[in-house]
C-alpha positions as CSV (number, residue, x, y, z in Angstrom):
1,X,36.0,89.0,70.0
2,X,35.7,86.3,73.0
3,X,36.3,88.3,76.4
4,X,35.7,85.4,78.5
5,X,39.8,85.7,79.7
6,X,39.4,89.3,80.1
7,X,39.5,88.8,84.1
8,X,42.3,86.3,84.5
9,X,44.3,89.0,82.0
10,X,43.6,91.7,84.4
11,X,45.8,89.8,86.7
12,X,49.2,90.4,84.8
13,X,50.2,93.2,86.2
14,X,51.5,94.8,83.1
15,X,48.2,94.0,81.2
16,X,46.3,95.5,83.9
17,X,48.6,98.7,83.6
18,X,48.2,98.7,79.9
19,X,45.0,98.2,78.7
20,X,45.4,98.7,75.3
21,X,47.7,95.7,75.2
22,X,45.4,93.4,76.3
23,X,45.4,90.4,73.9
24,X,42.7,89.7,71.1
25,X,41.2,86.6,71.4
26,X,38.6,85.5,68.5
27,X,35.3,84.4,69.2
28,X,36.6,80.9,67.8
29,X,39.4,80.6,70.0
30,X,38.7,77.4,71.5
31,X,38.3,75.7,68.5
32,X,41.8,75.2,67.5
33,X,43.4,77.4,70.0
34,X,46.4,79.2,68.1
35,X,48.4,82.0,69.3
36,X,49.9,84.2,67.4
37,X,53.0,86.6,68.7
38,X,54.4,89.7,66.3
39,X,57.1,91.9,68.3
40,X,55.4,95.0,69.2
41,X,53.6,98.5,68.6
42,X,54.7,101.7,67.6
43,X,53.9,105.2,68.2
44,X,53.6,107.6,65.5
45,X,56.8,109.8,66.3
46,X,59.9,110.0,64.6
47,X,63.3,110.9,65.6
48,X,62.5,114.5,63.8
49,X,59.4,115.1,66.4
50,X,59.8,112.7,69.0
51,X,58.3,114.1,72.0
52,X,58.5,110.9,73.7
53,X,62.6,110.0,74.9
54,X,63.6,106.7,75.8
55,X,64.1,108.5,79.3
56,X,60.4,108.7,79.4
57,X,59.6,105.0,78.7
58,X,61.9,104.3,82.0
59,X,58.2,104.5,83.7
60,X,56.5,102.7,81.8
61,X,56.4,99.6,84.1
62,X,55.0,101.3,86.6
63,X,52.7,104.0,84.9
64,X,49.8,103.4,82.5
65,X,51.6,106.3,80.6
66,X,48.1,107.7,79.4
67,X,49.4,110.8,77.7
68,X,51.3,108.9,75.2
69,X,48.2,106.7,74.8
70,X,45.7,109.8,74.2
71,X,48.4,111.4,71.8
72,X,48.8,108.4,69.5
73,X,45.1,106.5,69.8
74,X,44.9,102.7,68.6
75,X,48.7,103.6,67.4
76,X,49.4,100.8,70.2
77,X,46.2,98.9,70.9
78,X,46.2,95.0,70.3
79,X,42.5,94.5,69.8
80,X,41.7,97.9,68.0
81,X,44.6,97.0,65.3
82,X,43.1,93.5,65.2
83,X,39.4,94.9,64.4
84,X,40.7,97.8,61.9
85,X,42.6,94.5,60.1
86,X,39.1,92.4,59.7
87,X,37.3,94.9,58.5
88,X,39.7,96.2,55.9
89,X,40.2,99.2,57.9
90,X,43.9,101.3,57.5
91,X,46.6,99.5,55.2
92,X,47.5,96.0,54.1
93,X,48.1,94.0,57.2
94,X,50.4,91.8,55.2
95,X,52.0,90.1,59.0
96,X,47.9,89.0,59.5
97,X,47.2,88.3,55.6
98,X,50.1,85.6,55.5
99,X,49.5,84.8,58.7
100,X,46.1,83.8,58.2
101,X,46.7,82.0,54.5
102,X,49.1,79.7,56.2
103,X,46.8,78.7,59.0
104,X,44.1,78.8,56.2
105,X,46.3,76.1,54.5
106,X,47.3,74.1,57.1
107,X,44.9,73.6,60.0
108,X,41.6,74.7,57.8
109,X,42.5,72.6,54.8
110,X,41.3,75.6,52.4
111,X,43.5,77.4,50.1
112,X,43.1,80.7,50.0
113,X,45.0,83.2,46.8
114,X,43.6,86.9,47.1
115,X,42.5,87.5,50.8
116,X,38.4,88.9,50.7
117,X,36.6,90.4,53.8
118,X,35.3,87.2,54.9
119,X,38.5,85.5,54.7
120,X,39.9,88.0,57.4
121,X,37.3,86.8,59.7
122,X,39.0,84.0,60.0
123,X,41.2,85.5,62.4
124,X,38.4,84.9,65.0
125,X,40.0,81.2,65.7
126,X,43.4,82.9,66.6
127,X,44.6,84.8,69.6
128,X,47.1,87.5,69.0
129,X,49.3,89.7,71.1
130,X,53.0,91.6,70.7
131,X,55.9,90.4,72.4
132,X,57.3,93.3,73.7
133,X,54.8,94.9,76.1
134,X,56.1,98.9,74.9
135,X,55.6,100.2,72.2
136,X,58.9,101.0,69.7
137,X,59.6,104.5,70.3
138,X,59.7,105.3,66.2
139,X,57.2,104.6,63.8
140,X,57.8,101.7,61.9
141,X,61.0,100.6,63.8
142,X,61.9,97.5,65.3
143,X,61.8,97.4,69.1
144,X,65.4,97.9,69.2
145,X,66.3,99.6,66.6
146,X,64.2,102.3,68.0
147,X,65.8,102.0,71.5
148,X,69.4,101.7,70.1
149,X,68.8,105.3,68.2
150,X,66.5,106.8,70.9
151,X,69.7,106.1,73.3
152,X,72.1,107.8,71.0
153,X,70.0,110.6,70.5
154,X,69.7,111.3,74.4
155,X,73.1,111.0,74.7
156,X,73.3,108.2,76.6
157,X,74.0,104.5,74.4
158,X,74.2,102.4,77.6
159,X,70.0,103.1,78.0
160,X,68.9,101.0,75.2
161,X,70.2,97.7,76.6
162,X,69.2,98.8,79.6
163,X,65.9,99.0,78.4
164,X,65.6,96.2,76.1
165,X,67.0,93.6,79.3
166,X,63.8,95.5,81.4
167,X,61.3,95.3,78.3
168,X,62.4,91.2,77.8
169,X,62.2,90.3,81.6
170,X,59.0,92.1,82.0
171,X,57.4,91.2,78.5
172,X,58.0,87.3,79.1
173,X,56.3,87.4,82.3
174,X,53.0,88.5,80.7
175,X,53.2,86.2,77.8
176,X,54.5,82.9,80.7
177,X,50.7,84.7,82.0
178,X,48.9,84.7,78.8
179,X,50.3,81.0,77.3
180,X,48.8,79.7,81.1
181,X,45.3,81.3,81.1
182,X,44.3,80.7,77.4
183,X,46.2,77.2,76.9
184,X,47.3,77.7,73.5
185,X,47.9,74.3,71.4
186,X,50.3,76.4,69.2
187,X,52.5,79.2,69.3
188,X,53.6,80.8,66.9
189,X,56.6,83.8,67.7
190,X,56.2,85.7,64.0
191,X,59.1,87.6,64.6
192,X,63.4,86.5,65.2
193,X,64.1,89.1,67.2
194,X,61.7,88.7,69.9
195,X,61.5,85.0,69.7
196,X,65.5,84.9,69.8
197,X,64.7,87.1,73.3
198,X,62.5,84.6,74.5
199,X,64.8,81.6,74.0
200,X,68.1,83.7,75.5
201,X,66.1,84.6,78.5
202,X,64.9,81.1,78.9
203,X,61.1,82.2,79.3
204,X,58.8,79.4,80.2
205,X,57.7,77.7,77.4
206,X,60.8,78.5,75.2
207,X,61.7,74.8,74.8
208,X,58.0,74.1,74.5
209,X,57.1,71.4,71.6
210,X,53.8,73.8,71.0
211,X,56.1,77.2,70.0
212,X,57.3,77.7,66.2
213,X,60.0,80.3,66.0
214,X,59.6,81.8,62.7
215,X,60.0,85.0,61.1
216,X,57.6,88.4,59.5
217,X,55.3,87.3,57.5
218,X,54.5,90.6,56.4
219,X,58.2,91.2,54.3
220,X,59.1,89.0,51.4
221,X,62.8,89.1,52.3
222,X,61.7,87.4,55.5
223,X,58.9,85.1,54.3
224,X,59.7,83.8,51.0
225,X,63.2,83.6,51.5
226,X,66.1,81.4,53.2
227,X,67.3,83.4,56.2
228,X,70.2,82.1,58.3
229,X,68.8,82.7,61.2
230,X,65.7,79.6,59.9
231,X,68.4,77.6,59.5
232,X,68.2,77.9,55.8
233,X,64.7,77.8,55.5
234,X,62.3,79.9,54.7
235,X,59.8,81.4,57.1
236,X,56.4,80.6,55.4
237,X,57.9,77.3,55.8
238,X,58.9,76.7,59.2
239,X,55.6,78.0,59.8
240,X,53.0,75.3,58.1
241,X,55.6,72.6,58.9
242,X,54.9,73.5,62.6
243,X,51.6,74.1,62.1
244,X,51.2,70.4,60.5
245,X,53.4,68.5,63.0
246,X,51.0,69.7,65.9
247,X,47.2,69.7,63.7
248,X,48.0,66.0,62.0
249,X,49.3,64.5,65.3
């Protein structure tokens, strides 16, 4: 893992209040210099045992929130998450696997068909962080899906918008901060949702030629199959199209 941005990180306020989200940067980087951005953590609470309210995360902004942290550990840390997925460590992966065979495909000219431990590796040319600097409030939820029901269950609907407007203002500050320190040549949002956010909030580089908006790689219904919101096409697609108009350039 290259730390060599570690310092210039430390100077986004949110990423120097939240360590664990710092963003994984292979040791390859530089080579081809592709970052890759999924919408966010979770914590491992469900609505049945949450002990964490959406009232809670209100501080989040302004606390490093460490109890939740020590409660769930690596539930929401970037670069732990990264190094459990190279070495095979905890689940599937399927958002890096796909991820990585398209970028496999496309920039490294190598086909790959069933992913090995050595083809993970190759996640050391890519940078990856979340969008959404919180973590979803349920296991397995989508950012806000899990504020929409966290709201209704503290009685209080208006909260989740009110969150999610806080969470998108905040969240494109740091990655406007990451895109600038580490100079990506592409940017890949893997996720609608958050790279729908991005655009609506008019964040930076939202109009950037560099950024493909596509969506999860890690669902069939989202990869390998037309979705409106692709414009008809399917996500795998929009991905190595983007991939090719800015590697054969």
């Amino acid at each position: 893992m290259n730390t060599k941005y570690d310092a210039r990180f430390n100077m986004d306020e949110q990423l120097r209040l939240h360590q664990t989200f710092l963003p994984f940067v292979g040791d390859m980087y530089d080579q081809y210099k592709v970052l890759h951005i999924g919408e966010s953590h979770y914590i491992g609470q469900t609505p049945d045992n949450e002990k964490y309210s959406i009232s809670y995360f209100e501080k989040w902004w302004e606390s490093s929130c460490e109890d939740v942290i020590n409660d769930y550990p690596g539930w929401a840390d970037t670069r732990m998450v990264m190094s459990n997925y190279m070495q095979g460590k905890y689940g599937a992966y399927t958002i890096f696997t796909n991820f990585i065979k398209s970028f496999s495909r496309v920039v490294l000219k190598k086909e790959i068909s069933n992913i090995s431990h050595e083809d993970k590796s190759l996640y050391e040319y890519v940078a990856f962080m979340n969008f959404f600097q919180m973590p979803s409030i349920y296991e397995g939820m989508k950012f806000w899906d899990s504020l929409e029901l966290a709201a209704e269950m503290a009685g209080d609907t208006s909260l989740a918008l009110k969150m999610w407007n806080k969470a998108v203002e905040k969240s494109i500050n740091t990655v406007d901060a990451v895109i600038e320190i580490i100079e990506p040549k592409a940017i890949v949002f893997t996720t609608v949702s958050a790279g729908n956010a991005y655009k609506e909030a008019n964040g930076k580089y939202s109009k950037d030629s560099r950024v493909i908006y596509t969506s999860h790689p890690g669902y069939p219904y989202t990869w390998w199959k037309s979705l409106k919101s692709l414009d008809g096409k399917r996500g795998i697609d929009v991905m190595e199209e983007g991939l090719r108009n800015i590697f054969t350039v």
